[in-house]
Structures are given as C-alpha cells and as structure tokens.
LUMFIZA-186719 format. One line per 3 residues: their letters; for each residue z, x, y of C-alpha. Coordinates in nm, 3 decimals, always signed. Layout:
A) Z:X:Y; ...
//
This chain:
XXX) +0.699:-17.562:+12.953; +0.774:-17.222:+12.820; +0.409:-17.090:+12.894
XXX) +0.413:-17.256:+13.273; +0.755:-17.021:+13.299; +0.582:-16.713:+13.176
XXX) +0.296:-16.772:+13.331; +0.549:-16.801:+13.689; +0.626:-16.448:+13.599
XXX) +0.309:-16.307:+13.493; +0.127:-16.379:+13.792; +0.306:-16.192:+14.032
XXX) +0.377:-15.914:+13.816; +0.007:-15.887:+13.738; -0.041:-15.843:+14.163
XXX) +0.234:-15.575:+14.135; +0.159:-15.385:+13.838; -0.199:-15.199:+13.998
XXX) +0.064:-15.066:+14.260; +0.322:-14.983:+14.018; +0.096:-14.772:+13.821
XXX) -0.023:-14.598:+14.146; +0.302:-14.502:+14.287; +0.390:-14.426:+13.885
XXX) +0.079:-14.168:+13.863; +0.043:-14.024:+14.214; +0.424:-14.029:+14.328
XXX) +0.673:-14.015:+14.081; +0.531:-13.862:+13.804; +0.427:-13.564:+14.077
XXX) +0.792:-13.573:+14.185; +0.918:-13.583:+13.853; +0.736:-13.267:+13.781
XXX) +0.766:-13.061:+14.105; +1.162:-13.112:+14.003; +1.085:-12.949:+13.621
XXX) +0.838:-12.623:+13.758; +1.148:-12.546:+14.006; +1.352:-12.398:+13.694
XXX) +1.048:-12.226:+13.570; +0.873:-11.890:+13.689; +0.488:-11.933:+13.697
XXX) +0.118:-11.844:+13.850; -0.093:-12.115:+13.934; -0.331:-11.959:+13.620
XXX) -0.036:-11.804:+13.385; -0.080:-11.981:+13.048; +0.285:-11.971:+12.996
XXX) +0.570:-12.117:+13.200; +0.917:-11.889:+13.204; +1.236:-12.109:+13.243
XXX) +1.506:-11.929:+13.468; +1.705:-12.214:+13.506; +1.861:-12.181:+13.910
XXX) +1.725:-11.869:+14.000; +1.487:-12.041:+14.214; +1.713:-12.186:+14.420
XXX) +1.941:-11.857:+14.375; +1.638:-11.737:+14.576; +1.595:-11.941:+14.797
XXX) +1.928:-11.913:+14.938; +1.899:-11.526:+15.029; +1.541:-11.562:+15.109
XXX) +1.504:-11.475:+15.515; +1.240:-11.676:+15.559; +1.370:-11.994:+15.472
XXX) +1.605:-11.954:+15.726; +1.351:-11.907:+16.027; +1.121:-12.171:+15.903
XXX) +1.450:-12.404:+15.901; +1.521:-12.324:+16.238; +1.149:-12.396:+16.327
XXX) +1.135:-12.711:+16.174; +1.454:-12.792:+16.373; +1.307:-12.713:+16.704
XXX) +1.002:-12.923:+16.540; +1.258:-13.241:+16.490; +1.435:-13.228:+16.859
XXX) +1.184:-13.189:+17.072; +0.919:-13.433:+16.826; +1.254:-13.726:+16.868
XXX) +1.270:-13.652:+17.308; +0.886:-13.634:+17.340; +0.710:-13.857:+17.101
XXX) +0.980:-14.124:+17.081; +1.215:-14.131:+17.368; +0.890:-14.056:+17.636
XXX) +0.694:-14.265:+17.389; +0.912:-14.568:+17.454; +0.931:-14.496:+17.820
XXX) +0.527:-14.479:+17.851; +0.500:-14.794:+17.641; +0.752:-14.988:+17.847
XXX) +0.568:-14.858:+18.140; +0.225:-15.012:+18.005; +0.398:-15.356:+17.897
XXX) +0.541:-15.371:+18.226; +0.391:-15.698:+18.468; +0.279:-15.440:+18.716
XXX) +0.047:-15.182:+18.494; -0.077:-15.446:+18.261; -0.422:-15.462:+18.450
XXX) -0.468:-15.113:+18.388; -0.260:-15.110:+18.018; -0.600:-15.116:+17.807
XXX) -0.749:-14.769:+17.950; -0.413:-14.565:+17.952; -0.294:-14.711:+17.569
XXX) -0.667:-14.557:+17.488; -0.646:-14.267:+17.654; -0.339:-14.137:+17.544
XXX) -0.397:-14.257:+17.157; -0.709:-14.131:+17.121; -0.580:-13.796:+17.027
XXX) -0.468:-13.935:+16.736; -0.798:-14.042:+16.602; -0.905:-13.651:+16.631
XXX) -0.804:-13.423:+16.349; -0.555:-13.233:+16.329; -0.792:-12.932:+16.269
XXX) -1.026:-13.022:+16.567; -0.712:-13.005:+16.826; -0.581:-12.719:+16.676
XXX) -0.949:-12.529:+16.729; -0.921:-12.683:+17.089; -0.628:-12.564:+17.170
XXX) -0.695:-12.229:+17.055; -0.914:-12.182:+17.354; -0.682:-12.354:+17.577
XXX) -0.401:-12.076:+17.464; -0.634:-11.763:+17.500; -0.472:-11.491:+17.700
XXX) -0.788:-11.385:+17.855; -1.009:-11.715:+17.921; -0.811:-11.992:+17.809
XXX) -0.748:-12.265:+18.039; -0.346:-12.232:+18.065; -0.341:-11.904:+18.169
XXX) -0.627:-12.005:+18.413; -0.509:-12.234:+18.571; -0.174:-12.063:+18.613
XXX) -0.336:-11.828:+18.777; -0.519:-12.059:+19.020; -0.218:-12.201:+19.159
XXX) -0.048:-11.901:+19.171; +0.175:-11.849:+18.873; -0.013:-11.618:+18.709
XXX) +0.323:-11.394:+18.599; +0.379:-11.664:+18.356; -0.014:-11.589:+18.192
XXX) +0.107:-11.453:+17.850; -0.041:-11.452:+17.595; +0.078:-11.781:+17.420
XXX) -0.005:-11.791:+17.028; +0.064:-11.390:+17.003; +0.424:-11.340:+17.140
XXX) +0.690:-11.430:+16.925; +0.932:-11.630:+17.187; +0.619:-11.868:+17.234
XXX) +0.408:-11.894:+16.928; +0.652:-12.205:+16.775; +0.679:-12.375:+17.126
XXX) +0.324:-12.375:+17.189; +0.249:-12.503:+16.852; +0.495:-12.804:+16.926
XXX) +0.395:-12.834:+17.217; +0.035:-12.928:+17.011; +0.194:-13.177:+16.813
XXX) +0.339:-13.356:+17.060; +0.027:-13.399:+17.293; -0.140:-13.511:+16.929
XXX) +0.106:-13.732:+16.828; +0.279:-13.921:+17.108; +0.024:-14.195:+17.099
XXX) +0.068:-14.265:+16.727; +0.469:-14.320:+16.845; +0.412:-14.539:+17.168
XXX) +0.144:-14.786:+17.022; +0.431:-14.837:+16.743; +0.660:-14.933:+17.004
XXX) +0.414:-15.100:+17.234; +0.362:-15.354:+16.908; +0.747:-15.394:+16.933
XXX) +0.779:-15.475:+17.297; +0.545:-15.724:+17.268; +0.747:-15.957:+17.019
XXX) +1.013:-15.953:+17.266; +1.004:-16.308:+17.475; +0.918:-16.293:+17.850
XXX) +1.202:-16.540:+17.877; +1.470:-16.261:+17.848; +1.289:-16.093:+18.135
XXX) +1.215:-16.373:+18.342; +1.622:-16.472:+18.333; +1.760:-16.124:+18.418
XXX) +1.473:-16.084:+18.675; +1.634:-16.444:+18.807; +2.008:-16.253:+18.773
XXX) +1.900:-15.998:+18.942; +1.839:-15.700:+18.712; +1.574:-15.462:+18.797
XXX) +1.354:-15.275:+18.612; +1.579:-14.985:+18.489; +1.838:-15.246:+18.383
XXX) +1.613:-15.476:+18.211; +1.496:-15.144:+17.998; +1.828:-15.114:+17.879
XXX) +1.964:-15.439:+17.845; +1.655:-15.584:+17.696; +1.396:-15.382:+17.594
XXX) +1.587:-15.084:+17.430; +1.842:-15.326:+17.199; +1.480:-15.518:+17.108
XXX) +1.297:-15.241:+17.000; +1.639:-15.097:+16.786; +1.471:-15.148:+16.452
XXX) +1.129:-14.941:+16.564; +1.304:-14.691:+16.744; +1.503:-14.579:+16.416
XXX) +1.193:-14.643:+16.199; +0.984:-14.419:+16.433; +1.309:-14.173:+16.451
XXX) +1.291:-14.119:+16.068; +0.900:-14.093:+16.052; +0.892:-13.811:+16.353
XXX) +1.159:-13.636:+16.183; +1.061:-13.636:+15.829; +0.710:-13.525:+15.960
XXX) +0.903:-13.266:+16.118; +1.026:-13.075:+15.840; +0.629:-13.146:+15.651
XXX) +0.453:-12.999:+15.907; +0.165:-12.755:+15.788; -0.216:-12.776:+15.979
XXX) -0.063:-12.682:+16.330; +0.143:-12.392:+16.251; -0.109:-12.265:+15.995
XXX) -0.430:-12.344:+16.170; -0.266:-12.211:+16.566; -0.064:-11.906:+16.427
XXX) -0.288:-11.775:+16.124; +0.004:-11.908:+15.874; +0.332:-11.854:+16.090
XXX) +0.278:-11.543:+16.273; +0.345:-11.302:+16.438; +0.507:-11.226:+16.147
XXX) +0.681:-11.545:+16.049; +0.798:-11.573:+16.425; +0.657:-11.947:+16.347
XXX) +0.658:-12.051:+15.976; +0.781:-12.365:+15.890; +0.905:-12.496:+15.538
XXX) +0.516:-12.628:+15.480; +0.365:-12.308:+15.550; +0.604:-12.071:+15.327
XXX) +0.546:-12.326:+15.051; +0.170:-12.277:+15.060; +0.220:-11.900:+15.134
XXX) +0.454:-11.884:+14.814; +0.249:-12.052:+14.569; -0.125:-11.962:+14.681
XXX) -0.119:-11.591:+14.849; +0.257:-11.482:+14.623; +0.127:-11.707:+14.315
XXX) +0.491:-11.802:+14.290; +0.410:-12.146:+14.222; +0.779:-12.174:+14.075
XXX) +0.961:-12.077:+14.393; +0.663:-12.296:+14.573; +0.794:-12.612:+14.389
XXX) +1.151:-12.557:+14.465; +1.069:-12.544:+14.854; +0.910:-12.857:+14.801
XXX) +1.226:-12.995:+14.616; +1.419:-12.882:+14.963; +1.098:-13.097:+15.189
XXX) +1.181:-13.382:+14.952; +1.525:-13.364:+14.985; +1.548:-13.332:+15.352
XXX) +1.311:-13.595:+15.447; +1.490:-13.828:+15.155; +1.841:-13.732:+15.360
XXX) +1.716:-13.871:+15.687; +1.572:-14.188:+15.494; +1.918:-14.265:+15.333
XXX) +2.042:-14.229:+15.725; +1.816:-14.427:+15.876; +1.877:-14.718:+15.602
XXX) +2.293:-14.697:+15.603; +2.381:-14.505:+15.870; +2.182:-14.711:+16.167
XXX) +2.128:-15.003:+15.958; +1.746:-15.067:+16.004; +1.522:-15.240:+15.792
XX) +1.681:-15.536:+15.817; +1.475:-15.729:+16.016
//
C-alpha cells in the first residue's frame, strides 16, 4: 500500500521535475545572479568582481538617461495598450462579426502575418520606408500634397521614438487580435442571438457581451503589451542606431546593452535589469490582484 502511495506521488513529480530543473537553470538561477552582480562593479572580462554594495542603484538614480529611456518606455506602454489591444479587440470583433466572416480568413492573415517576420527584417523595411530622401512616407506625402510634413523621421529627435512605436505596433497588433479573436470565439452565439432578439445593435452587443467575455484576455494581453513595453530592444536599436539622436530614443533595453557591452559596466548593466524585472513583475502582481484575472 505504502509503495502504490509513493508511487501516486512519484509519477507526477517525475513529469514536473524536467521543467523544474529548466526554469531552476535558465530562470531563477539567472535571476538569482543578475540580483548578486548589481552590488558588484565589473567588466564582462575583469577577473575580479568589486562589491560596492548600493552604489549601483545610487547611480542609477542620478543617471539622466534612465530618466528619458523611462519616459520612452512609457510612451512605449500607452500607445502599445490603445493600438495593439484596444484596436486589436475592435478589429477582432470586427472579423468575428456575422457580416465579415466570409472574408475573416484573408484579413486575420493579412494583418498577422507581420508577426511571423522578424523583428530585424521589419526594422530593415522600415528603414527605407522612413528615408528622408526616397522613402515611401515622405513620398507619398508629397504625392498628395503634404509634403511640409516630409521630415526626416528616424533623425529628428521629436520623431525618432514615435516612429519606432509606430513600428511596433504595425508588427505586433496581429499577435494581440488573434489572442482575442480565440476569446471571442468561446463566447456562445446564444448571448448574441437574444440581445439581437431585444433589440441591441452592434455597438451595444460589443459592450454588453463581447467586452465583459473577453475580461480575462483583455487583462492578460494588457500585462503582456506592457511588460514587453518596458523590454523592448531590436526596434529602438536596430531603427535609431541604439537610441539616437543622442538618446532622444533609448529605452531601458537599449541603455542596459549600451552599459554593459560598449561602457563594460556589466555591474550597473545588471542593476537596470533588476529595474526591467521589477517593473514588469509590478504589472504582473496588478494584473493578478488588482483586476483579478487568471481565474478562469
């Protein structure tokens, strides 16, 4: 009897313990350590580590920088939550909808198939499409007669970060509305066919049926927009040439790698990763208290 119990508690352990020892190896134990080289000064080949305790984060806190790529990864975190999931619910409620369902299959392809491209493949596309003097915005501005906007989009300070969000958006919002498509396709077509029967048109059944239905993804999709907000590296490196002009554009991500690979600070590179961490684990604790998700 007593090796039929352990033998009840072996077995599932035994399916859990490969992933344990992952996540133990290439998550924790990283984690574990980032937190330990933030209280030490270091170069990626110094054979000696220097412990300095706080001065680190002493640093960070009167470090300029950190303050612009904050505010970038900000901008980053609004307009990534209005585009990619409010318009991303919108264009996947459109698709579900009775009426477009005919023509769902080639629009839900068309607009995720820029997620299938890499990152570093858009970002060398759009570099054309942003050249002041051939690229295709400034072209086409011209051809219908707004060419006093033409600037030149990736070199001017006041639009360097937009036009790299703007990047992520048109690279991401698919990812976002085939999440919620998934979602709005659990919900019954009873609930629809009785407030169509009541009288509720489309507008109204988006927001008394489809929006309370999707809750749970829309929070889920909330956090993972966000958090990937305040990680974001390839576009703002790749577009920009690492943040510029100047850091008119850095983000968290970028000063990290700037920090530890061109300052060799690796030290002060691990601590900016501590603040990454601790942001994105901030918005996790909020989306699992504060909205309640994860429930279902």
């Amino acid at each position: 009897m007593k090796l039929r119990q352990l033998k009840a508690v072996a077995q599932p352990l035994g399916f859990i313990l490969p992933c344990m020892i992952m996540l133990g190896l290439f998550v924790y134990y990283p984690l574990v350590q980032n937190f330990i080289f933030s209280s030490f000064r270091f170069s990626a080949f110094s054979p000696e580590k220097i412990f300095i305790g706080f001065e680190n984060y002493k640093t960070l806190f009167t470090d300029e920088i950190v303050v612009t790529a904050l505010r970038n990864n900000i901008r980053y975190a609004v307009v990534s939550v209005l585009i990619q999931v409010c318009f991303g619910l919108v264009l996947a409620a459109i698709l579900e909808d009775r009426v477009f369902r005919r023509f769902a299959p080639l629009f839900r392809t068309t607009f995720f198939l820029p997620v299938v491209i890499s990152v570093s493949v858009v970002c060398l596309l759009f570099g054309f499409v942003y050249n002041p003097i051939d690229g295709l915005l400034n072209k086409f501005l011209e051809l219908i007669g707004l060419g006093s906007l033409a600037r030149p989009w990736l070199g001017s300070g006041k639009t360097a970060i937009w036009a790299t969000i703007a990047v992520s958006q048109w690279h991401s919002t698919g990812y976002i509305m085939m999440l919620f498509i998934v979602a709005i396709q659990k919900i019954p077509e009873e609930l629809y066919e009785a407030a169509e029967i009541d009288g509720a048109g489309k507008l109204r059944q988006f927001f008394v049926i489809t929006l309370p239905q999707v809750k749970e993804m829309f929070f889920v999709s909330s956090v993972i927009t966000v958090t990937g907000s305040f990680m974001v590296f390839n576009e703002p490196y790749i577009l920009t040439k690492g943040g510029g002009p100047g850091t008119s554009s850095i983000t968290i991500g970028v000063h990290m790698y700037q920090s530890g690979f061109f300052k060799d600070m690796m030290g002060y590179a691990s601590t900016l990763a501590v603040v990454i961490f601790l942001i994105s684990a901030f918005f996790a604790v909020i989306q699992m208290t504060a909205f309640k998700s994860g429930e279902d």
